[in-house]
MIPASE-599811 format. One record per residue (C-alpha): residue number from 1; x negated, y, z. Coordinates in Angstrom, 1 decimal. Example, Ala and Ser with C-alpha at 12.3 -4.5 7.8 and 13.67 -1.06 7.14 Angstrom:
REM MIPASE-599811
@resi 1&px -12.3&py -4.5&pz 7.8
@resi 2&px -13.7&py -1.1&pz 7.1
This chain:
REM MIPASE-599811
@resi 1&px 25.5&py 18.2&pz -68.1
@resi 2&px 22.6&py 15.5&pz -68.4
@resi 3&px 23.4&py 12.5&pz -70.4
@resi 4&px 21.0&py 10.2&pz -69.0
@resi 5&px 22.3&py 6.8&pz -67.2
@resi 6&px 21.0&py 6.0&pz -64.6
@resi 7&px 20.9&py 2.6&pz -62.5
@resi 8&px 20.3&py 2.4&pz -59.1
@resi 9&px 20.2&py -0.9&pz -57.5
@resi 10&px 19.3&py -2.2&pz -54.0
@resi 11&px 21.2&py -4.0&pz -50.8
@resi 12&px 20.8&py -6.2&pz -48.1
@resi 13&px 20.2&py -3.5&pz -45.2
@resi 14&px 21.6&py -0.3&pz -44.8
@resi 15&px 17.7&py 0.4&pz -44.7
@resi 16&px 18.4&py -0.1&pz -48.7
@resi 17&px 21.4&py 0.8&pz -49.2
@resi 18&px 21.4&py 4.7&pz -47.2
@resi 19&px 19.0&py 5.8&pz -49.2
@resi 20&px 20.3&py 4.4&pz -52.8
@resi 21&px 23.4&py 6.5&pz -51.6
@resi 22&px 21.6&py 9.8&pz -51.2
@resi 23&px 19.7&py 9.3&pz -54.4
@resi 24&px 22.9&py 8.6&pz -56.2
@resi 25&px 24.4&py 11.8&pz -54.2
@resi 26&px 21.4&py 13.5&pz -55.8
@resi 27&px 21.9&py 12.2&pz -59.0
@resi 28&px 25.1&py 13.1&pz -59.7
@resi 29&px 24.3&py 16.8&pz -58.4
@resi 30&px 21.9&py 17.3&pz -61.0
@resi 31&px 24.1&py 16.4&pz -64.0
@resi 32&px 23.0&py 12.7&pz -64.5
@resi 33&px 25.3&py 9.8&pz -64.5
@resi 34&px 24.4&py 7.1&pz -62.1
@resi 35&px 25.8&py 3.8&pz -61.1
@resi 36&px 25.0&py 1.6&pz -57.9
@resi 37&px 24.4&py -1.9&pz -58.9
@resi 38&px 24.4&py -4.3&pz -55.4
@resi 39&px 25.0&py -7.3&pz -54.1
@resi 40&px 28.7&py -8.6&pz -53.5
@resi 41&px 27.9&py -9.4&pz -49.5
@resi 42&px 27.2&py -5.6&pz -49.8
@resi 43&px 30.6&py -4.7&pz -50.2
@resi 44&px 31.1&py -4.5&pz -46.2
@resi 45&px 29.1&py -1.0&pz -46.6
@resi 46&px 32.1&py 1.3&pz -47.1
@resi 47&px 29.6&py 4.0&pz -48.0
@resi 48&px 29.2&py 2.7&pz -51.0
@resi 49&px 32.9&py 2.8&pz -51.6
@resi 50&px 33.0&py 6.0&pz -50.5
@resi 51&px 30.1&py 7.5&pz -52.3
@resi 52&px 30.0&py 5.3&pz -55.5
@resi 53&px 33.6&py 4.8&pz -56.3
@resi 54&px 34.2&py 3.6&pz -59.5
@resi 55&px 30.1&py 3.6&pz -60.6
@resi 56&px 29.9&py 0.8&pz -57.8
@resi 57&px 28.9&py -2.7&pz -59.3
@resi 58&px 28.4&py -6.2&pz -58.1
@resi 59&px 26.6&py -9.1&pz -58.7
@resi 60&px 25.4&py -12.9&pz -56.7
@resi 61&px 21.6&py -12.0&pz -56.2
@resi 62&px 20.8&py -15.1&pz -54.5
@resi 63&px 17.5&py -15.0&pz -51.9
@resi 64&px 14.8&py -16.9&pz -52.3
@resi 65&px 14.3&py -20.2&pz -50.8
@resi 66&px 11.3&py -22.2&pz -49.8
@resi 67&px 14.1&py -25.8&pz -50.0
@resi 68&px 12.8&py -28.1&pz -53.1
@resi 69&px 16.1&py -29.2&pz -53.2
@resi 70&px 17.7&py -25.3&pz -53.1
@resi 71&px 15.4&py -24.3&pz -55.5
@resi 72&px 17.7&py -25.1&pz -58.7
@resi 73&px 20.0&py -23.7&pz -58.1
@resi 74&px 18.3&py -20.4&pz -56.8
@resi 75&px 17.1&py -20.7&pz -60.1
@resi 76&px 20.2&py -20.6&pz -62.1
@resi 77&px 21.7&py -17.9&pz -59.8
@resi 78&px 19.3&py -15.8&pz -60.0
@resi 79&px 18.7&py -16.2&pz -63.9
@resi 80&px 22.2&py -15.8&pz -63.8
@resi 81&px 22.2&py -12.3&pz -62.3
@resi 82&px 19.6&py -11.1&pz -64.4
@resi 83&px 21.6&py -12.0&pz -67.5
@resi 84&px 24.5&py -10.2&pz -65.7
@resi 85&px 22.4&py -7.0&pz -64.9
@resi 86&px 21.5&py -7.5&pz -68.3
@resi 87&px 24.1&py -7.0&pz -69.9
@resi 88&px 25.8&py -3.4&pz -67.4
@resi 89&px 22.8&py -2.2&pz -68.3
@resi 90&px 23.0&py -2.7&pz -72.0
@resi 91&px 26.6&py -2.0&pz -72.3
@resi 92&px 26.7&py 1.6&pz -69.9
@resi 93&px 23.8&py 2.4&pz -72.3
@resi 94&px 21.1&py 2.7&pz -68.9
@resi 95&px 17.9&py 4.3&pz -69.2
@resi 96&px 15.7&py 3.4&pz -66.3
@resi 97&px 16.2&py 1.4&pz -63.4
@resi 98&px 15.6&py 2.5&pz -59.4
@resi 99&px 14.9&py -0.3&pz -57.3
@resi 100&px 15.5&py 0.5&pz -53.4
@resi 101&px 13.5&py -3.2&pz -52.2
@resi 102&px 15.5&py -6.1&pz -51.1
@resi 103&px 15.8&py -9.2&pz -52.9
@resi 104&px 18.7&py -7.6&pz -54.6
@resi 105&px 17.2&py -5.5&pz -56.5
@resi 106&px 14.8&py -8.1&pz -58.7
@resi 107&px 16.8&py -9.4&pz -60.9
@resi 108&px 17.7&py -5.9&pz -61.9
@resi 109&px 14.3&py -4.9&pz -62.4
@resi 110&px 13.5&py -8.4&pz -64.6
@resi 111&px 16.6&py -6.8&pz -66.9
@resi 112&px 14.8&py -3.5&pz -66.9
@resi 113&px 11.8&py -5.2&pz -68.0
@resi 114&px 13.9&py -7.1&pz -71.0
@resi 115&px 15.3&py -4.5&pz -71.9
@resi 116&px 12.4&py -2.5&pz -72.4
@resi 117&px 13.2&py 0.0&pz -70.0
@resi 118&px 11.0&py 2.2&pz -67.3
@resi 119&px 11.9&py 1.9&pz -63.7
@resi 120&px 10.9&py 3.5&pz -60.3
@resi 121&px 10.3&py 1.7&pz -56.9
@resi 122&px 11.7&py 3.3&pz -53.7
@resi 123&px 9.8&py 2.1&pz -50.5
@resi 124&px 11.4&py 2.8&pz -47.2
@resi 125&px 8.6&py 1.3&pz -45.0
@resi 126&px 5.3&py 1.4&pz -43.7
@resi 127&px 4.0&py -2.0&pz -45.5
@resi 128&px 5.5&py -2.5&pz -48.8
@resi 129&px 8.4&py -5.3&pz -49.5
@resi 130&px 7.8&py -7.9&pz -51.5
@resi 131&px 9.7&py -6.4&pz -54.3
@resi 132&px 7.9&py -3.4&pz -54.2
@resi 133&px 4.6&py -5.2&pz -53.8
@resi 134&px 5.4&py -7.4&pz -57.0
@resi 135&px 7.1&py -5.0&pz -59.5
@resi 136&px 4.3&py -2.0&pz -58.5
@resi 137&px 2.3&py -2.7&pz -60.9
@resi 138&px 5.0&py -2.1&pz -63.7
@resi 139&px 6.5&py 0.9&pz -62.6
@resi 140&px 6.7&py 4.2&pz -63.3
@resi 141&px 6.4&py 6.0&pz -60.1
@resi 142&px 6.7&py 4.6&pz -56.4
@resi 143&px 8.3&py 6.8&pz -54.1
@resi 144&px 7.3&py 6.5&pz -50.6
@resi 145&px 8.0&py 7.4&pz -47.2
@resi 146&px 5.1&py 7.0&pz -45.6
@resi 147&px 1.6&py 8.2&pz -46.3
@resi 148&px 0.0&py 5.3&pz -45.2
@resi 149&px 1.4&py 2.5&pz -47.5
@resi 150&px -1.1&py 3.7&pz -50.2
@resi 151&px -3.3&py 1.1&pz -47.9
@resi 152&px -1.5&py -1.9&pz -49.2
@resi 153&px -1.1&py -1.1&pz -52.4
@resi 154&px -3.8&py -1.6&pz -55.4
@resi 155&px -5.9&py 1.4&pz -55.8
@resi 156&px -5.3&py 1.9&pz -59.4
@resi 157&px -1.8&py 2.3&pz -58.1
@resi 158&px -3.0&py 5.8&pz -57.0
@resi 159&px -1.3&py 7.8&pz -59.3
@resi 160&px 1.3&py 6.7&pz -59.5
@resi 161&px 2.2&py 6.6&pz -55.6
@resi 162&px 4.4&py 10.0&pz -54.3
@resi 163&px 5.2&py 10.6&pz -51.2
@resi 164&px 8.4&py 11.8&pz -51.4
@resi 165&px 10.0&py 10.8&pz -47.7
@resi 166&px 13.2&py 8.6&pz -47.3
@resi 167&px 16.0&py 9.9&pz -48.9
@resi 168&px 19.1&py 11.1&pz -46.5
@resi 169&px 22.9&py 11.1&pz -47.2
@resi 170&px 24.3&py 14.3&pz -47.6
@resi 171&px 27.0&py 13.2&pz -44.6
@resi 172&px 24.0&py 13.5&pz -42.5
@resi 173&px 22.7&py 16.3&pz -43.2
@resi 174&px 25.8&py 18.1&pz -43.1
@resi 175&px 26.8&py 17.4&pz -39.9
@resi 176&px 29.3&py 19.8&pz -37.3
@resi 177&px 27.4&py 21.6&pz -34.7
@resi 178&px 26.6&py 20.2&pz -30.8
@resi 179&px 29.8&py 21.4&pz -29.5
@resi 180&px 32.0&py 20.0&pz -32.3
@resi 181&px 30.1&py 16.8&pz -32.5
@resi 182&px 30.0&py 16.2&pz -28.5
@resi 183&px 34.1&py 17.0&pz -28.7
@resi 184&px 34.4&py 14.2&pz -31.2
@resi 185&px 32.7&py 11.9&pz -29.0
@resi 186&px 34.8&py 13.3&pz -25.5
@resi 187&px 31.3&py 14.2&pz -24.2
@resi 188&px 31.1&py 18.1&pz -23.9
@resi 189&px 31.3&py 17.5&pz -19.6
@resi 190&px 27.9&py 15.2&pz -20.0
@resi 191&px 24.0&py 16.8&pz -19.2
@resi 192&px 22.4&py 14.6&pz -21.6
@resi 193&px 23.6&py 12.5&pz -24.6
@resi 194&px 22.4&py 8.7&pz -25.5
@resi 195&px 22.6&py 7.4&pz -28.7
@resi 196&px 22.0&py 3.7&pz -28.7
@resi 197&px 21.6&py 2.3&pz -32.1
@resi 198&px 20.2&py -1.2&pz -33.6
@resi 199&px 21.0&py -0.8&pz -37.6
@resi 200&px 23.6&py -1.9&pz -39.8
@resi 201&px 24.4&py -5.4&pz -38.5
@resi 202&px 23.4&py -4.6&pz -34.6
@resi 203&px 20.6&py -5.3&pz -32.3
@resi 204&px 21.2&py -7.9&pz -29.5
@resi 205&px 18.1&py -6.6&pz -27.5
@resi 206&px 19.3&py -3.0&pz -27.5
@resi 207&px 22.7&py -3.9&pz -27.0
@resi 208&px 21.7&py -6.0&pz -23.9
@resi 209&px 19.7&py -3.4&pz -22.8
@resi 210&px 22.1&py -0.4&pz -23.0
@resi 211&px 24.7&py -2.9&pz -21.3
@resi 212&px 21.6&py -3.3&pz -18.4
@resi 213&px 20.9&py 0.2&pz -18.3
@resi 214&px 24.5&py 0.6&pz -17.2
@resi 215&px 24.8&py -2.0&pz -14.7
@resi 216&px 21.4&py -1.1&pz -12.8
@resi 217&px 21.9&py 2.3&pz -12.8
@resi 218&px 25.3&py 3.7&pz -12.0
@resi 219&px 24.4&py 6.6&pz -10.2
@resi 220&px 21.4&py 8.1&pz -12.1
@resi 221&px 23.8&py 7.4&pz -15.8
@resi 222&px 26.4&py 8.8&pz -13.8
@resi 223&px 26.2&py 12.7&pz -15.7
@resi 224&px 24.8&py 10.4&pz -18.6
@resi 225&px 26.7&py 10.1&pz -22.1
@resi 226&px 26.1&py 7.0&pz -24.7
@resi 227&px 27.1&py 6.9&pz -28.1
@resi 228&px 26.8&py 3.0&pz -28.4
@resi 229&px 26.7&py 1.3&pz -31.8
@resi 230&px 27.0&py -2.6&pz -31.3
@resi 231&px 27.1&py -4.2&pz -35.0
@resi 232&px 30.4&py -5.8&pz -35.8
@resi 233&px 29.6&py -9.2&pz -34.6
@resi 234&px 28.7&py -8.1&pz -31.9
@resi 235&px 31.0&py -5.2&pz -30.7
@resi 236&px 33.9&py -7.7&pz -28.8
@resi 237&px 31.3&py -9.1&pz -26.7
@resi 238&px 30.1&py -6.1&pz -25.5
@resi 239&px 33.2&py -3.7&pz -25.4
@resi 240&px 34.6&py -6.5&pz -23.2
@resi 241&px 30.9&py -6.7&pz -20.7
@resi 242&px 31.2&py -2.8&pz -20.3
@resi 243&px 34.6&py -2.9&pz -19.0
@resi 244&px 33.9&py -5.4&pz -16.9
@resi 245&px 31.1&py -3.0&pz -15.0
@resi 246&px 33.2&py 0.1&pz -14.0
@resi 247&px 32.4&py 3.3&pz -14.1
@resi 248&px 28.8&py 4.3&pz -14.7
@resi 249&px 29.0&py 7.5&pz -17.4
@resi 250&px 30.6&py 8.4&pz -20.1
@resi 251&px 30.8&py 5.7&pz -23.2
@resi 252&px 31.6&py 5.7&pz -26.6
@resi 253&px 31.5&py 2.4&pz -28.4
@resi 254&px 31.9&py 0.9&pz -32.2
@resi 255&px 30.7&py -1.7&pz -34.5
@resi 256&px 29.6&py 1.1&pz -36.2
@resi 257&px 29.4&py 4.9&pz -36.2
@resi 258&px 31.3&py 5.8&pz -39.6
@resi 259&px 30.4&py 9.9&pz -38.7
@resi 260&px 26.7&py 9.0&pz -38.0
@resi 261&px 25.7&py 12.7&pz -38.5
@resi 262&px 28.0&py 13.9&pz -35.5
@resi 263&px 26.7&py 11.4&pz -33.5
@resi 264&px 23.0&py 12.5&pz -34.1
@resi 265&px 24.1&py 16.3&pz -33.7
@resi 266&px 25.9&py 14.7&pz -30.1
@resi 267&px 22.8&py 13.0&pz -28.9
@resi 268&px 20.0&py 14.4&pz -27.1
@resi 269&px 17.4&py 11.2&pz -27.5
@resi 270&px 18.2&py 7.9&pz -29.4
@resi 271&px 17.1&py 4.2&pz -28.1
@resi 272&px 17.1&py 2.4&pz -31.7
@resi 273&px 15.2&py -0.5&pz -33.7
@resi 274&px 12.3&py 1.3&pz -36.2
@resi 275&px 13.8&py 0.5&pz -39.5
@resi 276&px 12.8&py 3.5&pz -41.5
@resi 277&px 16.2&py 4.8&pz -42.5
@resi 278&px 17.6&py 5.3&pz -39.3
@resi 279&px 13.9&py 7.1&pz -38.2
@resi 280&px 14.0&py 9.4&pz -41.2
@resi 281&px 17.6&py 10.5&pz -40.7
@resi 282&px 16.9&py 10.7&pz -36.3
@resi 283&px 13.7&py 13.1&pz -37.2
@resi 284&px 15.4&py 14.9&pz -39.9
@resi 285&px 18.7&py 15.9&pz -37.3
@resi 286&px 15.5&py 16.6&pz -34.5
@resi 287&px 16.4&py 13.8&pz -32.5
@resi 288&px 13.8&py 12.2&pz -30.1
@resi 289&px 13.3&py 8.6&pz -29.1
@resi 290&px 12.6&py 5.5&pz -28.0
@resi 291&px 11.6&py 2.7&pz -30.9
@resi 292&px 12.3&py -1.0&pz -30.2
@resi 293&px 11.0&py -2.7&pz -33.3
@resi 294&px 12.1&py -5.8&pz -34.6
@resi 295&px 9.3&py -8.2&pz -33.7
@resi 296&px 10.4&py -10.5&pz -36.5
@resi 297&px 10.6&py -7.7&pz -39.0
@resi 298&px 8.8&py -9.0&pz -42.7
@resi 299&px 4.8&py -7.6&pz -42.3
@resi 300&px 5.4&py -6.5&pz -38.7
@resi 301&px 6.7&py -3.4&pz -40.6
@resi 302&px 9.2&py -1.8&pz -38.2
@resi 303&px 5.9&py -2.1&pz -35.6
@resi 304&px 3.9&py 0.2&pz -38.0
@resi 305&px 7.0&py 1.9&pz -38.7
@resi 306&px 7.3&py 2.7&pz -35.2
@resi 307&px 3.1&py 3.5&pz -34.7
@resi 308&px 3.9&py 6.7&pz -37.7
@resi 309&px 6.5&py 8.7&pz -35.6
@resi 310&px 4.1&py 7.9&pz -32.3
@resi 311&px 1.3&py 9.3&pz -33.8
@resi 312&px 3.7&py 12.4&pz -35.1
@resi 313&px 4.7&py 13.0&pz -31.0
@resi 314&px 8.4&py 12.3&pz -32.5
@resi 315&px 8.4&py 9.0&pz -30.5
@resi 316&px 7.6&py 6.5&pz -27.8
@resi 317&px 7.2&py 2.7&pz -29.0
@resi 318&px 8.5&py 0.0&pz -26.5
@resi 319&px 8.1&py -3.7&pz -27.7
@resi 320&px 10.7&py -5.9&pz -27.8
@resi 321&px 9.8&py -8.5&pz -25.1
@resi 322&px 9.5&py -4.9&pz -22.5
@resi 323&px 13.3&py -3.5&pz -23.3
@resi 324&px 14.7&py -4.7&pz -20.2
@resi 325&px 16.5&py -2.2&pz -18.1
@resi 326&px 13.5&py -1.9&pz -15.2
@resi 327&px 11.0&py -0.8&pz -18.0
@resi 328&px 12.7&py 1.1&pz -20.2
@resi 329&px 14.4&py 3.4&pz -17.7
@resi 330&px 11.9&py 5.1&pz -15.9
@resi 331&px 10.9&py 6.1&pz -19.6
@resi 332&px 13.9&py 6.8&pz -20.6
@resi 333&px 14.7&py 9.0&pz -17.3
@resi 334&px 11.2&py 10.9&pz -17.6
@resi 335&px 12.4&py 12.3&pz -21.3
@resi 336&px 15.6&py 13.3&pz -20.0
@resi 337&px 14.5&py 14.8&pz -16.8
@resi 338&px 11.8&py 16.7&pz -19.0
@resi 339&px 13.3&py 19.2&pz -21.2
@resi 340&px 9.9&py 20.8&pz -22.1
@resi 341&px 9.3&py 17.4&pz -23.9
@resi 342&px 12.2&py 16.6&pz -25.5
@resi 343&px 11.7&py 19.6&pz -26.8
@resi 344&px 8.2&py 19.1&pz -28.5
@resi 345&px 9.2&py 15.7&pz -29.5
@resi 346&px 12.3&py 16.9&pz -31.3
@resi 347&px 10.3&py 20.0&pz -32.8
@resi 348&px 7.9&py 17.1&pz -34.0
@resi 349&px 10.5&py 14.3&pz -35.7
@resi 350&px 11.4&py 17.9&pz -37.6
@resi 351&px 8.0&py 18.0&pz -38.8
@resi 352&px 7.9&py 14.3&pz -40.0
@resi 353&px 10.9&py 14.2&pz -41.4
@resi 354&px 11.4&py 15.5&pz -45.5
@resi 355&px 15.3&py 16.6&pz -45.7
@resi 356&px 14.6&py 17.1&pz -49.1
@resi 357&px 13.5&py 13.7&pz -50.2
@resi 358&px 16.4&py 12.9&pz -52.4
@resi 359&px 16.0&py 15.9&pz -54.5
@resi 360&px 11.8&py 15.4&pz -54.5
@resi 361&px 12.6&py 11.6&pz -56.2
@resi 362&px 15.3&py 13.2&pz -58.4
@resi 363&px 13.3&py 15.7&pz -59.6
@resi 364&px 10.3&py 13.7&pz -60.8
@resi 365&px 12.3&py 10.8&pz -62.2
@resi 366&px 13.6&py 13.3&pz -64.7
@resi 367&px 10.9&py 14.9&pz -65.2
@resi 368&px 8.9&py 11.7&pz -66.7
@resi 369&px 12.0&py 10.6&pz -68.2
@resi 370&px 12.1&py 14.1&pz -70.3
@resi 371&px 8.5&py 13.8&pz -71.2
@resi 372&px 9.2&py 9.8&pz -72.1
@resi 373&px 12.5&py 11.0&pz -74.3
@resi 374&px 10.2&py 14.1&pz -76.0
@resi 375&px 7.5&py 11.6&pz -76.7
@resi 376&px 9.4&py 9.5&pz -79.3
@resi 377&px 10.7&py 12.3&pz -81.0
C-alpha cells in the first residue's frame, strides 16, 4: 500500500470533472490515497458521489469577473478558498496537487504553491485553458491529450509536456457488449443506432437538430434508433416536442445518460459537441461521428478539437451555424448507408484514442514523486 496523498482538484464541466474521476479511479488502484477537491455547484455530478465517496470535498471557487464593482468580493472568495484548500491539504497531510483546468482548480494550485508542494497540470484540449496556460510554468509535468498543444505552450515547457491522452472512467471502458447494451436501450429491432449528445449541461443546437432530424424525416429514421441526451434544463422541453411529432424511430431520451458506456457500445455513430472528453471516450469505444463544436467555446478550442479527430479519419466537423436538419442529414444518411466507412472511421477513433491514459499520468506522477521523496533523503 502507497502512503502518498494525493489531491486532485478540478470542476466546472464534466470535460474536468470525467477525467479527475478516472485519475482518482487510477489512483486508488495503484495503492495511493487520493481525494477530489471541487467546487460545491459540482455536487450535481453524481459521479463524483459515486466514485469519490467519502474522499469528495468542497469548496466556493468563485470565477473571475471583469465587474470593478464584483471584483472585491471575487477577491475575498477566492482568497477565501485558497485558505480553505489550504488548510485539507495541510491537515490530510497532501503531497502534490493535480489540477484538471477550470477556474476551480486555482485556488488549489495557489495552496500547493504555499505550501511548498509539486503539482501536475491535466489539459483536456487542443489550446490550453487559462489555468493551464498560467500555472505551466510551475509545474511538474503537463499531461496532454493532444499533440498539438505543445504549439501554445512556451518552448522551454518542452520537457516537461507528455502526451499522455485524456483519461477515461473505468464505467466506460467496461461497458456490456452490443446486444446487452442495445437491450438496455429497447433497440435490438433498429439497423443503425444514433447517439445524440451535447455534454454535461446539454446542447440546444443538437437538441434542436435531433428534434428536426425527426420531424423532416420520418420515413428514412423510420429503422433508425437515437439515444438522445438533452441536459437537464433542457430535457421537459424536448421530451414533450418529440411526443408531440409521432412516430418516426425508435427514441430513448434523458437529461443525462447515467450508463454512458452502454450507450456508446448501443450506438453505431454519435452527433455530439467536440469537448475533448466526450471525443476521447467516443474514439476509445470506436464510435464514429459527427462534431458540432461550440462556436463560443474559450480559444475556439472545441473547433481545433474537432480539426484533430478530422485529420485522424475518426470524424466529420459541421459548424454550428450548418446543423440544421437539411445539412446535416444527407451526411449523416451517407455514413449510415456506408458501412465500409463507418467502418474505417471507427477503426480510426481506435487509433486516436489512448484507453490507457489514466494509468500513463498515474504512472509518471509517481514516478517523480519517488525520485522527489529519494532526493531528500
Amino acid at each position: 500500500m502507497n502512503s502518498t496523498t494525493l489531491l486532485i482538484v478540478g470542476g466546472g464541466t464534466g470535460g474536468h470533472i470525467s477525467p479527475g474521476v478516472a485519475l482518482y479511479e487510477e489512483f486508488v488502484a495503484a495503492g495511493a490515497r487520493a481525494l477530489f477537491l471541487t467546487g460545491k455547484k459540482d455536487a450535481r455530478f453524481s459521479s463524483l458521489r459515486d466514485v469519490a465517496g467519502e474522499d469528495l470535498c468542497y469548496y466556493r471557487a468563485p470565477s473571475f469577473t471583469r465587474n470593478i464593482l464584483k471584483l472585491p468580493f471575487f477577491a475575498l472568495g477566492f482568497a477565501a478558498a485558497v485558505f480553505r484548500a489550504y488548510i485539507l491539504i495541510k491537515r490530510k497531510r497532501v503531497e502534490a496537487v493535480i489540477g484538471m483546468g477550470g477556474y476551480v482548480s486555482a485556488p488549489a494550485l495557489i495552496a500547493a504553491g504555499m505550501a511548498g508542494l509539486p503539482f501536475f497540470l491535466c489539459e483536456q484540449n487542443t489550446v490550453p485553458g487559462k489555468v493551464t496556460a498560467f500555472f505551466a510554468g510551475r509545474a511538474r509535468a503537463i499531461f496532454t491529450t493532444f499533440e498539438s498543444t505543445r504549439d501554445y505552450l512556451k518552448k522551454e515547457l518542452c520537457d516537461r509536456i507528455q502526451m499522455s491522452g485524456n483519461p477515461i472512467r473505468k464505467k466506460v471502458l467496461a461497458a456490456p457488449d452490443r446486444e446487452s447494451a442495445r437491450r438496455a436501450f429497447n433497440m435490438r429491432h433498429c439497423k443503425r443506432v444514433i447517439l445524440a449528445i451535447g455534454g454535461s449541461q446539454g446542447a440546444m443546437t443538437i437538441n434542436e437538430l435531433v428534434l428536426g432530424l425527426k420531424a423532416a424525416y420520418p420515413v428514412e429514421l423510420k429503422d433508425i434508433g437515437i439515444i438522445w441526451s438533452t441536459g437537464d434544463l433542457s430535457y421537459e422541453k424536448y421530451r414533450k416536442a418529440a411526443q408531440s411529432i409521432g412516430d418516426a424511430g425508435s427514441l430513448y431520451m434523458s437529461p443525462f445518460i447515467d450508463e454512458v458506456g452502454a450507450a456508446y457500445m448501443a450506438s453505431d455513430i454519435a452527433i455530439s459537441r467536440s469537448g475533448s472528453g466526450v471525443m476521447v471516450e467516443l474514439a476509445a469505444m470506436g464510435i464514429p461521428s459527427i462534431l458540432i463544436p461550440f462556436p463560443y467555446a474559450a480559444m475556439d478550442h472545441q473547433d481545433k478539437n474537432a480539426d484533430e479527430f478530422v485529420k485522424a479519419g475518426a470524424s466529420v466537423k459541421i459548424a454550428n451555424s450548418d446543423a440544421v436538419p437539411e445539412k446535416v442529414f444527407p451526411v449523416l444518411s451517407e455514413l449510415l448507408e456506408n458501412p465500409t466507412r463507418i467502418s474505417r472511421m471507427s477503426a480510426r477513433a481506435r487509433e486516436a484514442a489512448r484507453p490507457a491514459a489514466a494509468a500513463a499520468v498515474v504512472k509518471s506522477v509517481m514516478e517523480i514523486l519517488s525520485e522527489r521523496q529519494a532526493g531528500r533523503v
